[in-house]
Structure formats: C-alpha cells, structure tokens
N, CA and C atoms as an extended XYZ file, in Angstrom:
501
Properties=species:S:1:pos:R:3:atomname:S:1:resname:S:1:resid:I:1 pbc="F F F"
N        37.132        1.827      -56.908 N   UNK     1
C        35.729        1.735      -56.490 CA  UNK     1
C        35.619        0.791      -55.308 C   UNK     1
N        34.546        0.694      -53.920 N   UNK     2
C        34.086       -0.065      -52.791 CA  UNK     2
C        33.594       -0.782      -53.821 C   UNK     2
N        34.117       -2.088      -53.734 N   UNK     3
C        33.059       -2.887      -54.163 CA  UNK     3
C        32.129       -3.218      -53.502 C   UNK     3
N        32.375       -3.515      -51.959 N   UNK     4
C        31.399       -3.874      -51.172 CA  UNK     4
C        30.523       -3.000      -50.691 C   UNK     4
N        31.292       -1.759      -51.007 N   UNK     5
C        29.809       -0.582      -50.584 CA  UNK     5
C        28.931       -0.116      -51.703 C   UNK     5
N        29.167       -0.716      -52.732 N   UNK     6
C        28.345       -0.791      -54.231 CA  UNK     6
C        27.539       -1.893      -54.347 C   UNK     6
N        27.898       -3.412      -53.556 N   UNK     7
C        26.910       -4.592      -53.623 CA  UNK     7
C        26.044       -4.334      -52.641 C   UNK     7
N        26.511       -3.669      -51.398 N   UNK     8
C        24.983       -3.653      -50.420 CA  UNK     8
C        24.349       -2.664      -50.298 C   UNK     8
N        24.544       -1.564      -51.363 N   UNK     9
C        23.917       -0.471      -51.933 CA  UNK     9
C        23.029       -1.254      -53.197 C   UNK     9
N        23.711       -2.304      -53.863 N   UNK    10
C        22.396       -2.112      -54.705 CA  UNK    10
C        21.467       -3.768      -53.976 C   UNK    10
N        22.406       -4.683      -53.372 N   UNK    11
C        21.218       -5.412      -52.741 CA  UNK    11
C        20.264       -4.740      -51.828 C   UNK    11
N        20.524       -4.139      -51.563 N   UNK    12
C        19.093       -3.256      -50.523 CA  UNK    12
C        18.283       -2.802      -51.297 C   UNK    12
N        18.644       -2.214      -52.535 N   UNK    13
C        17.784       -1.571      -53.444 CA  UNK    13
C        17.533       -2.008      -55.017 C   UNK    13
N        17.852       -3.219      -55.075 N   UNK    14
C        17.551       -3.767      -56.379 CA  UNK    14
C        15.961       -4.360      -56.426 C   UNK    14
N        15.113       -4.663      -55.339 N   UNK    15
C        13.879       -5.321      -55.155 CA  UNK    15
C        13.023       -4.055      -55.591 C   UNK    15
N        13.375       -2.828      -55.216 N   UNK    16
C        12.282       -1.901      -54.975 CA  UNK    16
C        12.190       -0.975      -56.115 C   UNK    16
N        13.631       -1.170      -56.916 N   UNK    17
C        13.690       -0.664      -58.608 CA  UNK    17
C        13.213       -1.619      -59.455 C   UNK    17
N        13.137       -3.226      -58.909 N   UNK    18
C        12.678       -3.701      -60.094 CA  UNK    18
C        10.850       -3.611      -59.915 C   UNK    18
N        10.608       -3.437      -59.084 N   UNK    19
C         9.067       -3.435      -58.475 CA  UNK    19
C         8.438       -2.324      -59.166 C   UNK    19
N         9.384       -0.998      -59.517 N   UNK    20
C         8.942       -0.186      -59.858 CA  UNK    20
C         9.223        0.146      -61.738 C   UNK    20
N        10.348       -0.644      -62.146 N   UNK    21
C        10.229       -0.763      -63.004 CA  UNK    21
C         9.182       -1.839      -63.846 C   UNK    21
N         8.687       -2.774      -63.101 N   UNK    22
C         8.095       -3.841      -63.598 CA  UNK    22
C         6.494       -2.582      -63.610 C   UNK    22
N         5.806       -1.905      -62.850 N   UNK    23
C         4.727       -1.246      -62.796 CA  UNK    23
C         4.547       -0.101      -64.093 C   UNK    23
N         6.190        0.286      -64.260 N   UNK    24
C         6.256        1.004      -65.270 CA  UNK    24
C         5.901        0.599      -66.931 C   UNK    24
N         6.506       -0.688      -66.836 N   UNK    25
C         6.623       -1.527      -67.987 CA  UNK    25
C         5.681       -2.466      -68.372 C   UNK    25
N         5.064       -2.738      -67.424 N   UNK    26
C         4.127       -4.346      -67.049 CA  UNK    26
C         4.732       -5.783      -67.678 C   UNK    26
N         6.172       -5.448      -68.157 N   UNK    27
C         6.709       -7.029      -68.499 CA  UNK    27
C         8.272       -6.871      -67.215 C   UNK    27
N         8.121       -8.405      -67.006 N   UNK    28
C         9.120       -8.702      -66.107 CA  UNK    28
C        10.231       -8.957      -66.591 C   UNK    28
N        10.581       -9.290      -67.855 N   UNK    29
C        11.901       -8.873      -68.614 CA  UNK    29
C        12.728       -7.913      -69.244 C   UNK    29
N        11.654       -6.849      -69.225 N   UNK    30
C        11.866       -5.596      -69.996 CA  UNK    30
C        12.356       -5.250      -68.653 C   UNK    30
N        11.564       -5.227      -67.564 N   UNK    31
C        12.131       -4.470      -66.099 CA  UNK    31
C        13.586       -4.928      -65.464 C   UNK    31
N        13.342       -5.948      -65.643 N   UNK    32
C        14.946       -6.497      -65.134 CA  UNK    32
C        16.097       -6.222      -66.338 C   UNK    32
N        15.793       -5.701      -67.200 N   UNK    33
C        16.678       -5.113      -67.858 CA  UNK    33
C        17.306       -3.894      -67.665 C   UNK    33
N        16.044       -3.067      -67.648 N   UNK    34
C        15.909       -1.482      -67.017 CA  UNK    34
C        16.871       -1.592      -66.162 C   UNK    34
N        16.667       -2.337      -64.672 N   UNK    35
C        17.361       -2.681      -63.319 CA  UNK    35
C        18.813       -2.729      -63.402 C   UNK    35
N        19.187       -3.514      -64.476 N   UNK    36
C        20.699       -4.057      -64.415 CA  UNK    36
C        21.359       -3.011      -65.038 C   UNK    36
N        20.598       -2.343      -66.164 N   UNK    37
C        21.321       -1.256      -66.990 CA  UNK    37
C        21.510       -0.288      -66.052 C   UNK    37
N        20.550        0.333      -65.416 N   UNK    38
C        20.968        1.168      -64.126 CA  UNK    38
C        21.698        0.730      -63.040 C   UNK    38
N        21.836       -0.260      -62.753 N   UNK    39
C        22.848       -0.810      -61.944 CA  UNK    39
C        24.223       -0.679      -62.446 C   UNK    39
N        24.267       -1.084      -63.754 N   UNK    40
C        25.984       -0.912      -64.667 CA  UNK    40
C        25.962        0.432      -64.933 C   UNK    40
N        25.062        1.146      -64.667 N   UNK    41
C        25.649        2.628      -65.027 CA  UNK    41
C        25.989        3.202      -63.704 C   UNK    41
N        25.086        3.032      -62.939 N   UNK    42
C        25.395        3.372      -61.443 CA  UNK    42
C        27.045        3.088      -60.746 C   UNK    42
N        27.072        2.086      -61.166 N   UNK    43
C        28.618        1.523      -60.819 CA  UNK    43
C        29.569        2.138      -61.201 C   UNK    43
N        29.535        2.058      -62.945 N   UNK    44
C        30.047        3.246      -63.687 CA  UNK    44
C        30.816        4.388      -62.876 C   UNK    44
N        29.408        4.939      -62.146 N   UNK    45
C        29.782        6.213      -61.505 CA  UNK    45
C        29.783        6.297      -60.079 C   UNK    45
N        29.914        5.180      -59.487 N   UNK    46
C        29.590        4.990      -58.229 CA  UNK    46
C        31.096        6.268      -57.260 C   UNK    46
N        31.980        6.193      -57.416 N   UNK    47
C        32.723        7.181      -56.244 CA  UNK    47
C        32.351        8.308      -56.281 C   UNK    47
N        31.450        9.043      -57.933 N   UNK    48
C        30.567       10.273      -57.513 CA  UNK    48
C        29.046       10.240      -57.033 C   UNK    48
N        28.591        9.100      -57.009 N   UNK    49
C        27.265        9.047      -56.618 CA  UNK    49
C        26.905        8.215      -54.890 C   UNK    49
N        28.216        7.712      -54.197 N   UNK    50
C        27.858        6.968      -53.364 CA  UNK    50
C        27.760        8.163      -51.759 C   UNK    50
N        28.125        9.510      -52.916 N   UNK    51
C        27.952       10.277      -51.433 CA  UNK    51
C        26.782       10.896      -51.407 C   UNK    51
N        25.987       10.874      -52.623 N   UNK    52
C        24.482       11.606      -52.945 CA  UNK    52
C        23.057       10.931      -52.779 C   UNK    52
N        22.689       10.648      -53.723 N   UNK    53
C        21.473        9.761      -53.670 CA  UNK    53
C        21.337        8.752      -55.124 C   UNK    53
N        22.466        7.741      -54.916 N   UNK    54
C        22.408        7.014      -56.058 CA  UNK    54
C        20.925        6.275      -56.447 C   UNK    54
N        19.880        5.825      -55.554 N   UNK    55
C        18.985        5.143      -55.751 CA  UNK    55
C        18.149        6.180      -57.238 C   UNK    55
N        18.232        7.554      -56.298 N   UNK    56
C        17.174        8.522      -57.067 CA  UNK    56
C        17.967        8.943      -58.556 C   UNK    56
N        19.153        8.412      -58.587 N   UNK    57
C        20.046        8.176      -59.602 CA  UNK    57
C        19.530        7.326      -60.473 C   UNK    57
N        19.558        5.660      -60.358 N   UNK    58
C        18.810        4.785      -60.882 CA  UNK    58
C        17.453        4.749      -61.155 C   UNK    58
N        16.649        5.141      -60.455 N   UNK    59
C        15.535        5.670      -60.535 CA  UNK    59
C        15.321        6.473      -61.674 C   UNK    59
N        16.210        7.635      -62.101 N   UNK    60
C        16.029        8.827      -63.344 CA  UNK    60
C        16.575        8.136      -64.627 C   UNK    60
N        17.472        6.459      -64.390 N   UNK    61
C        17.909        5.870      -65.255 CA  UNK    61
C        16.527        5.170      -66.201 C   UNK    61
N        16.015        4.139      -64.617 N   UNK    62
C        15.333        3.483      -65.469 CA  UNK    62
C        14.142        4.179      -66.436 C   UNK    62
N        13.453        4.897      -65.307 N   UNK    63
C        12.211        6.225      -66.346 CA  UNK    63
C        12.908        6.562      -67.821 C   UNK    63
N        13.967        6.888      -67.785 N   UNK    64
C        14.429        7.564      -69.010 CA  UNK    64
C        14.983        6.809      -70.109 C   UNK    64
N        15.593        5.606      -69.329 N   UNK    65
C        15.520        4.539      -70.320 CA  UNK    65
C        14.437        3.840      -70.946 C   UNK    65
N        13.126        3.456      -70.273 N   UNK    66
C        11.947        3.230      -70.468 CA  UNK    66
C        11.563        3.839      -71.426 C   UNK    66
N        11.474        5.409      -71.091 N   UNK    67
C        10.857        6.410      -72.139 CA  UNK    67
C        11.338        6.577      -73.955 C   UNK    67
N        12.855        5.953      -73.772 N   UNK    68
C        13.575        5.866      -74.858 CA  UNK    68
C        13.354        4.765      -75.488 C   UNK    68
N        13.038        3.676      -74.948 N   UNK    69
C        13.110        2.195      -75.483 CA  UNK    69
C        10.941        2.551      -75.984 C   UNK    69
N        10.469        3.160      -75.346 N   UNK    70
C         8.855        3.365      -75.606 CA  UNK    70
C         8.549        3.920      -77.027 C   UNK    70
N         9.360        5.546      -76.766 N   UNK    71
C         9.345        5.901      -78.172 CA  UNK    71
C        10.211        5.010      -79.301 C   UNK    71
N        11.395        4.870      -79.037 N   UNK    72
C        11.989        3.746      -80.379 CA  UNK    72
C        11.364        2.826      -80.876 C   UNK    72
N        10.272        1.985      -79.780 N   UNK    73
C         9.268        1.002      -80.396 CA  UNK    73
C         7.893        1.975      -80.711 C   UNK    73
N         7.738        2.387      -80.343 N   UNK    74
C         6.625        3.543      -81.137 CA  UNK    74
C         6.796        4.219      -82.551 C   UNK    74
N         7.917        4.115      -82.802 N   UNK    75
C         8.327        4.806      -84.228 CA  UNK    75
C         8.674        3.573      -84.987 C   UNK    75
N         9.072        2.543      -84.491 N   UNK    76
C         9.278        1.437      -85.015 CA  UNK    76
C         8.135        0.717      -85.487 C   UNK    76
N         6.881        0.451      -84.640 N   UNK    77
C         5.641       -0.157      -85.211 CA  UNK    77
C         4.784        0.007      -83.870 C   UNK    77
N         3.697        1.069      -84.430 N   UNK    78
C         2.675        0.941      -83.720 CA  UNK    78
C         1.594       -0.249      -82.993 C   UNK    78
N         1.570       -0.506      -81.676 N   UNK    79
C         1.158       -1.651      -81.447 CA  UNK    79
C         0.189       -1.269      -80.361 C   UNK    79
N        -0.617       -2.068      -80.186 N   UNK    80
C        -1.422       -1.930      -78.793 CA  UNK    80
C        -1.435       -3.117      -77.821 C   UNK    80
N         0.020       -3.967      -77.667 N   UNK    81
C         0.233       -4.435      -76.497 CA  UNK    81
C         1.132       -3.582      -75.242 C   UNK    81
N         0.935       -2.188      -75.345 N   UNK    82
C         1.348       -1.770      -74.253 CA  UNK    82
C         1.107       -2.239      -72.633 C   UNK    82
N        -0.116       -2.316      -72.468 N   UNK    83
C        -1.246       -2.508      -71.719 CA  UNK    83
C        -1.461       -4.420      -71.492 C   UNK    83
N        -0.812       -5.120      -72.020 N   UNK    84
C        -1.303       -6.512      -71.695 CA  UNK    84
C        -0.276       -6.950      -70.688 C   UNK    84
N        -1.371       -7.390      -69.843 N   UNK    85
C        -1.016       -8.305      -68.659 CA  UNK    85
C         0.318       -9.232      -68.793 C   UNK    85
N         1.117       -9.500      -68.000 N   UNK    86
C         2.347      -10.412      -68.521 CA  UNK    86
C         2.172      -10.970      -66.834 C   UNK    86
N         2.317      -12.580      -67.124 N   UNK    87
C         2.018      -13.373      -65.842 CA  UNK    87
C         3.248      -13.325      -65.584 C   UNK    87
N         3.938      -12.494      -64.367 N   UNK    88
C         4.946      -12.342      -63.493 CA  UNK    88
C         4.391      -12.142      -62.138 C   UNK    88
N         4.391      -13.101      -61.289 N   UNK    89
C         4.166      -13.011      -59.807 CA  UNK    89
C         4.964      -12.433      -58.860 C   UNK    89
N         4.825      -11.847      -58.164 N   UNK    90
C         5.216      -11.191      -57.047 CA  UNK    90
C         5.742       -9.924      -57.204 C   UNK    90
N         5.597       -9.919      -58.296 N   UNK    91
C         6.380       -8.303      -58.312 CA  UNK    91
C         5.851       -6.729      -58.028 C   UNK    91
N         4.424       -7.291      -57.736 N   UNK    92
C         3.470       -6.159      -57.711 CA  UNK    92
C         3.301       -6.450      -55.766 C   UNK    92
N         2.769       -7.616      -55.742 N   UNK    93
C         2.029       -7.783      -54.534 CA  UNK    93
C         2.098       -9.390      -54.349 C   UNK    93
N         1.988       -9.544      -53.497 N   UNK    94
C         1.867      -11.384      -52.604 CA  UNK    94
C         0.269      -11.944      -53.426 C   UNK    94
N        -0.276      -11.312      -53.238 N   UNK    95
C        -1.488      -11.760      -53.508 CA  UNK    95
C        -1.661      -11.485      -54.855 C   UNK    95
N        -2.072      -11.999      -56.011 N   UNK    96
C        -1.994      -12.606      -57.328 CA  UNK    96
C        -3.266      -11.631      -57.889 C   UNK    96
N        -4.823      -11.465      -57.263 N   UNK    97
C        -5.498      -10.823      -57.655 CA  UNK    97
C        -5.465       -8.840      -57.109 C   UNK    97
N        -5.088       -9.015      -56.321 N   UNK    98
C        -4.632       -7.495      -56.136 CA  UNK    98
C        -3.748       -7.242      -57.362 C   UNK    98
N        -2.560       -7.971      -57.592 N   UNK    99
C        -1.759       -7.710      -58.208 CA  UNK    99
C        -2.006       -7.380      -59.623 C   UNK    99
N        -2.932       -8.071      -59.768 N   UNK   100
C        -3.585       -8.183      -61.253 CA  UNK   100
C        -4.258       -7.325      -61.711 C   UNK   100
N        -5.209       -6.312      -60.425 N   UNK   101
C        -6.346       -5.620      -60.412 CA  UNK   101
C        -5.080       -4.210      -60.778 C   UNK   101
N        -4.123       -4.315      -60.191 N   UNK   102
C        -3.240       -2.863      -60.150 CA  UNK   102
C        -2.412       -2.415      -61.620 C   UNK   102
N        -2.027       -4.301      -62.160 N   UNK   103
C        -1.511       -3.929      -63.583 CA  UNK   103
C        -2.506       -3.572      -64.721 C   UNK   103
N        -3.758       -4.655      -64.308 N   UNK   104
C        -4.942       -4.174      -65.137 CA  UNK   104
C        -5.100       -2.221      -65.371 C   UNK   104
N        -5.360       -1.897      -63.778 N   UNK   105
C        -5.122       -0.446      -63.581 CA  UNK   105
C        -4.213        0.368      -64.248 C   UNK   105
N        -3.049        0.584      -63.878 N   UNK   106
C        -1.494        1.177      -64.513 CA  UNK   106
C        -1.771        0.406      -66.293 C   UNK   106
N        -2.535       -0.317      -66.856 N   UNK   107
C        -2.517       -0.304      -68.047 CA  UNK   107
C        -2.996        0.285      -68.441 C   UNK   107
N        -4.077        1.223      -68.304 N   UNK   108
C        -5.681        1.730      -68.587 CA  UNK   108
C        -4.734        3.202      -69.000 C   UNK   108
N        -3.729        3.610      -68.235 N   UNK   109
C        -3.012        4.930      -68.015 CA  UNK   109
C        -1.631        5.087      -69.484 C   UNK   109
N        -1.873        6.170      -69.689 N   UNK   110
C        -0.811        6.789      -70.284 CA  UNK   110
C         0.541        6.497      -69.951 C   UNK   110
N         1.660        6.078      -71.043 N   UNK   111
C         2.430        5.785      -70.352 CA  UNK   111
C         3.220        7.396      -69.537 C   UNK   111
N         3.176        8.712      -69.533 N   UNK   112
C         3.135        9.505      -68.811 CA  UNK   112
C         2.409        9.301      -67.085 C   UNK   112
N         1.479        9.055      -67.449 N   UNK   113
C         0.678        8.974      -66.538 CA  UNK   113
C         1.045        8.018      -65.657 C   UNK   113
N         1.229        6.371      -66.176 N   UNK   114
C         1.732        5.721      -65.445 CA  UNK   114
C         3.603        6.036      -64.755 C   UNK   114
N         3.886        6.285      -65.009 N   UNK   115
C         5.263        7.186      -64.817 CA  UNK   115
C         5.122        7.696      -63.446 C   UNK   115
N         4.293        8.865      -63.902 N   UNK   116
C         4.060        9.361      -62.473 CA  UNK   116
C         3.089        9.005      -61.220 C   UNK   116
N         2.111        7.858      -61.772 N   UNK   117
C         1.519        7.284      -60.729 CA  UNK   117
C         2.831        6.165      -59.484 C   UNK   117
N         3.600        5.807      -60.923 N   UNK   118
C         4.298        4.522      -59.975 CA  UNK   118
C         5.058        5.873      -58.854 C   UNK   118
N         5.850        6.677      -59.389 N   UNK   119
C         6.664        7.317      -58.247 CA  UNK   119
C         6.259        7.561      -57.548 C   UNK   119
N         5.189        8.479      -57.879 N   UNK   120
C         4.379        8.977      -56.672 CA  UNK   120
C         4.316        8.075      -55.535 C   UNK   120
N         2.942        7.195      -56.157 N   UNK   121
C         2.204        5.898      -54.810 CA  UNK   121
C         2.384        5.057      -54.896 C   UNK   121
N         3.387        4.332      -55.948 N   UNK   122
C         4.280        3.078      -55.248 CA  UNK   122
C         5.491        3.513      -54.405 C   UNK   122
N         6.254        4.414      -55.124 N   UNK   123
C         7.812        5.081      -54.627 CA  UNK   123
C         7.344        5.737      -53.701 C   UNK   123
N         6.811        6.417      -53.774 N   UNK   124
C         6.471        7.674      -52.327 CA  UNK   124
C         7.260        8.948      -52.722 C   UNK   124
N         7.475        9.135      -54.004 N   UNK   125
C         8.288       10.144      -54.344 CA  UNK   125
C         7.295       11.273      -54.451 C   UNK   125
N         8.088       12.604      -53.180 N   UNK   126
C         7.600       13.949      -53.869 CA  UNK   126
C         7.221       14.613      -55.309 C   UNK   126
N         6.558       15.324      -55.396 N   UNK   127
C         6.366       16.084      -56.065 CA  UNK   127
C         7.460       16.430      -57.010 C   UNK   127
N         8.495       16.869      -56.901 N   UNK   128
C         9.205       17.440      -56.648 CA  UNK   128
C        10.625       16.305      -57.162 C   UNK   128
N        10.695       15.591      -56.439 N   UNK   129
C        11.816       14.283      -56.795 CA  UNK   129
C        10.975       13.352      -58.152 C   UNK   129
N         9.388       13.358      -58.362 N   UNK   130
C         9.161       12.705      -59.820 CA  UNK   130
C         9.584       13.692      -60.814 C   UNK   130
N         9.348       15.140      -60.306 N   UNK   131
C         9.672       15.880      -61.569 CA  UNK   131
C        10.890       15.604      -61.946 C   UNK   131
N        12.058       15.080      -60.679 N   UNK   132
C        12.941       15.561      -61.314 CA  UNK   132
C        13.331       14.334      -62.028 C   UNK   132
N        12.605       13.158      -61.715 N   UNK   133
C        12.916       11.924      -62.195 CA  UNK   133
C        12.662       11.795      -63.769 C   UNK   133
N        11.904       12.538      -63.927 N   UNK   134
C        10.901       12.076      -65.178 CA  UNK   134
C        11.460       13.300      -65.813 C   UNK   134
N        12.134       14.636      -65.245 N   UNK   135
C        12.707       15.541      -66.203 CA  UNK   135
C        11.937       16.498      -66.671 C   UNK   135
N        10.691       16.789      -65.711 N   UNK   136
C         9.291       17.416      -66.554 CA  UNK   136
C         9.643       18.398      -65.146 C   UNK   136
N         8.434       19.464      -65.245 N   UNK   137
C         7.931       20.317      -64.323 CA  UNK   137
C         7.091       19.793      -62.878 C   UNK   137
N         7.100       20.348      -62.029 N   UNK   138
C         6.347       19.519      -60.795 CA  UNK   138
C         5.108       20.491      -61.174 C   UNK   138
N         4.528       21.057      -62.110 N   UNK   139
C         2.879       21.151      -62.345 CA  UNK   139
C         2.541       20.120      -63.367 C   UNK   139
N         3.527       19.668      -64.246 N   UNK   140
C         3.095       18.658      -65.248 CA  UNK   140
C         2.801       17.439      -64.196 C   UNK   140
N         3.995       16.834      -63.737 N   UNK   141
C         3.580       15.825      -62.116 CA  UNK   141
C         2.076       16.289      -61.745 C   UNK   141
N         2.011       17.465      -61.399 N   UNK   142
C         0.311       17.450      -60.727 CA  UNK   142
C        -0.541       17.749      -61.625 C   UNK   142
N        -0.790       17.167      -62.958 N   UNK   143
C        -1.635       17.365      -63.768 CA  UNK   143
C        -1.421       15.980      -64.366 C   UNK   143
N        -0.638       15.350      -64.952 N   UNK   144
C        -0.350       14.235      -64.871 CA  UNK   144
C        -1.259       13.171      -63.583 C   UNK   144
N        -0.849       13.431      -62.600 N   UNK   145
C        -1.340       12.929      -61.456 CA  UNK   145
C        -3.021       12.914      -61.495 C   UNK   145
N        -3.534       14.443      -61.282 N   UNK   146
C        -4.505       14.221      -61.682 CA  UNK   146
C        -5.226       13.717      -62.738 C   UNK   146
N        -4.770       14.006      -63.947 N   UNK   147
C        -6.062       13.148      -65.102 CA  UNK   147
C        -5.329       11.743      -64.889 C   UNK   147
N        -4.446       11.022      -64.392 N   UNK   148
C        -4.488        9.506      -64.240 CA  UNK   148
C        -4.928        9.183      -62.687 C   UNK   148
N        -5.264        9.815      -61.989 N   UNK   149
C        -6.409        9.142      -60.794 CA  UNK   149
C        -7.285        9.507      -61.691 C   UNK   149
N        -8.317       10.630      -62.090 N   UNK   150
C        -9.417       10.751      -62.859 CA  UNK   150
C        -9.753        9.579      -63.566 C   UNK   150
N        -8.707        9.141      -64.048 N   UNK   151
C        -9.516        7.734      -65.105 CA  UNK   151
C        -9.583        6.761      -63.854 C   UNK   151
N        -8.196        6.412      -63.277 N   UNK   152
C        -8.768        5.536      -62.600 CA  UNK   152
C        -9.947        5.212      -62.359 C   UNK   152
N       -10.157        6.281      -61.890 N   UNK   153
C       -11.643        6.674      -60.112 CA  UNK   153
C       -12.706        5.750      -61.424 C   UNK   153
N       -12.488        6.796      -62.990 N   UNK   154
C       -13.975        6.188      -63.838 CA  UNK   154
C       -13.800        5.012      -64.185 C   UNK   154
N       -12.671        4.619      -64.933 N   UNK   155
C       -12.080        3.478      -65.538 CA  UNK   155
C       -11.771        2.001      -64.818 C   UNK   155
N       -10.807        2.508      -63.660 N   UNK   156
C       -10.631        0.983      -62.663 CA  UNK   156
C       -11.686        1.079      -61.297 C   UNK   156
N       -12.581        0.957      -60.878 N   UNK   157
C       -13.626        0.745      -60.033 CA  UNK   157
C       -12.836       -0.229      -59.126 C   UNK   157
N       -12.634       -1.097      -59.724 N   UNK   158
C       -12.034       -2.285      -59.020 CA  UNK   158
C       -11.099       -1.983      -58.109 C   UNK   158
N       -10.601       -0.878      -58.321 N   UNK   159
C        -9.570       -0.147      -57.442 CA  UNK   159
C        -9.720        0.002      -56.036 C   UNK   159
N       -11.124        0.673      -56.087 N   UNK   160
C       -11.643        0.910      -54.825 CA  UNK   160
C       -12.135       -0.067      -53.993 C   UNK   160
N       -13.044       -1.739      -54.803 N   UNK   161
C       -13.074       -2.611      -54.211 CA  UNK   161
C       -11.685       -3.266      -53.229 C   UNK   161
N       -10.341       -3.046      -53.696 N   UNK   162
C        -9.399       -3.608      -53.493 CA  UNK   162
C        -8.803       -2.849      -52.203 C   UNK   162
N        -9.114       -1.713      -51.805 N   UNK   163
C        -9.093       -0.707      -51.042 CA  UNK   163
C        -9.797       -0.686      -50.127 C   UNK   163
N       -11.028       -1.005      -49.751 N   UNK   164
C       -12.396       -1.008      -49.130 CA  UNK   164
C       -13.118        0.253      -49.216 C   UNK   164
N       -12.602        0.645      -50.523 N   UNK   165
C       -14.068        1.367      -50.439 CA  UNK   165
C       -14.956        1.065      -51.022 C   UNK   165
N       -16.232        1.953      -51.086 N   UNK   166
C       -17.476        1.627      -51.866 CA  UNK   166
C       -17.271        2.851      -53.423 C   UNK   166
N       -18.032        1.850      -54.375 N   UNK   167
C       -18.103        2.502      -55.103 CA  UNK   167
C       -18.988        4.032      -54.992 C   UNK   167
C-alpha cells in the first residue's frame, strides 16, 4: 500500500466527512467514529479504491454505518434523544448561531430525511451519487428530499431568517 498517497487522500478529506457525518448524527463523537471506521476500512482497501472514488467510498461507509448503529439502538431502547443538540463547535459553521439554527433544523427531520438532506446540500451530491450512497432509488432521494424541505419550509422558519429571506 502508498502510504503517503493514503495520508493526503484522507487529510484532504477527513474535515468534510466528519462535517458531514457530525450533520448526520448531531453528536461529535459518534461522527468521529463513523470517520475513522471509514478511514480503516478505506485503507483496508485502498490499492482498489485509490484509482476510483474512494471519498464516495467513505461516504457509503459512514451513511451505512450510521444507519446500522441507528437501527441497533432503536431495537435496543427506544429513545427520543435523537434530535438533541450536542455543544460541538465548528463543525457545522464558524458562527455558533447559524450552526445551531441548522442542527436544531436536521433534528426536526427523519433520520432518512436527514441522510439525504446532508448529501444533497451540504455534500453537493447528485441525485444520483445519494442514491447510491444511501443504497435507495434516486426517486426515493427525490421524495425524501422533498417531504424534508416541506417540513423544513413549515417547521424551521428560522431557516429562512438565516438565509435572508422573508418569511
């Protein structure tokens, strides 16, 4: 294995998986877990993945690991701290109340929903590359998509303040 073409493959891209795992998760320990586990698997396989698209590799790690560790604690004991705020700075945004207004947001959402909000419009991922992330259909992605802006738009208002728009 490059080692060195495996460390500045994942230092370039370890900020922007944990950013997106932390949106997924809303705790900053659970995400940096996600991160590293996809990182040791990535490595794992790094002389078949360093000629493809390892990021979108890690990327289908952490979602799917997420989704596994979600349901195992879902069958394990029903809880309703999915959704609570966990004071981790910077991982969303520089600014502390944006940041707050967005996890508040992504809590309000399904964890489906949030899934495909983060790829989408944090990642910038196609249509097409969430489906394949998340392992679903790219009409579930656009139905998904839609009923979690729908709540937003009703549910987080604040959204739009943070945006400039008007309600």
């Amino acid at each position: 294995m490059d080692e060195r073409e495996f460390t500045e493959w994942a230092g370039g891209c370890e900020r922007a998986l944990l950013r997106s795992a932390y949106l997924l998760t809303g705790d900053l320990h659970r995400a940096q877990d996600l991160v590293q586990e996809a990182l040791t698997k990535v490595a794992l396989r790094w002389p078949r993945l360093r000629e493809g698209n390892p990021t979108a590799y890690a990327r289908t790690i952490i979602v799917r690991d997420n989704v596994s560790w979600w349901r195992k604690r879902r069958r394990e004991s029903v809880s309703d701290d999915v959704g609570r705020a966990d004071a981790a700075g910077g991982a969303v945004s520089t600014d502390p109340d944006a940041a707050l207004v967005v996890r508040r947001a992504l809590a309000r959402l399904t964890s489906s929903q949030r899934a495909v909000v983060v790829l989408r419009h944090f990642d910038d991922l196609s249509e097409r590359e969430t489906a394949d992330a998340l392992g679903v259909s790219v009409g579930t992605v656009k139905s998904q998509n839609a009923a979690a802006l729908a709540r937003l738009r009703t549910g987080a208002p604040e959204l739009l303040d943070l945006i400039g728009r008007t309600r």
